[in-house]
N, C-alpha and C positions, 0 to 999 in steps of 0.2 A: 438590695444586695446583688453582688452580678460574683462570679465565678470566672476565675483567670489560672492561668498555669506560671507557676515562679520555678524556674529550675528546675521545670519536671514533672512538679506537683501541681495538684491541682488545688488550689484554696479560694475562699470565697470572703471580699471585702465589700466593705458600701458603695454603693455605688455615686457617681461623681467624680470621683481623686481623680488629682491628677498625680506626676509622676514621684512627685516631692511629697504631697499626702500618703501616699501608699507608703510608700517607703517606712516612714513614722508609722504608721498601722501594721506595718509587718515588721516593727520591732528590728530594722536596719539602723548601726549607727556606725560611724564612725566616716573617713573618708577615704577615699582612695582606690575605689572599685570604681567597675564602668559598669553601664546597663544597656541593654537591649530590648527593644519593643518589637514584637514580630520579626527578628529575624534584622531589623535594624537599630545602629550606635546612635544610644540617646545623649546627646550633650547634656552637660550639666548647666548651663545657663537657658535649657528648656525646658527644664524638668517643672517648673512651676507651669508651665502654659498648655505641658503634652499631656492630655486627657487618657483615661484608662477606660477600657473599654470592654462587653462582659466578651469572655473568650479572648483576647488577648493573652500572648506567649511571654514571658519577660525573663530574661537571663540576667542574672546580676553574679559579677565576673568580679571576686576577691585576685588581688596580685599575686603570685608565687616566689616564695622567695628560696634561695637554692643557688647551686652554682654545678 
């Protein structure tokens, strides 16, 4: 298990994922958000190759809608 910060928080998954595993571990669905690893824009056609790592920061950024 390694310990990472999503959003602020601090939680604790297994360790390995990468950016597409966590995601499903932490109960994310749907589409249309973007993510962030340390402060950098993770594409979505890396998300299977970008390793997670313990202590790693990860922003996951929902769209706003509004006018």
């Amino acid at each position: 298990m390694i310990e990472i910060i999503v959003n602020g928080k601090r939680t604790t998954i297994p360790k390995g994922l990468n950016v597409k595993e966590m995601i499903k571990v932490l109960e994310y669905s749907g589409e249309g958000f973007a993510l962030a690893l340390n402060g950098t824009f993770v594409a979505l056609s890396t998300y299977a190759t970008t390793m997670i790592k313990d202590n790693d920061s990860i922003e996951i950024l929902a769209p706003v809608q509004g006018g």
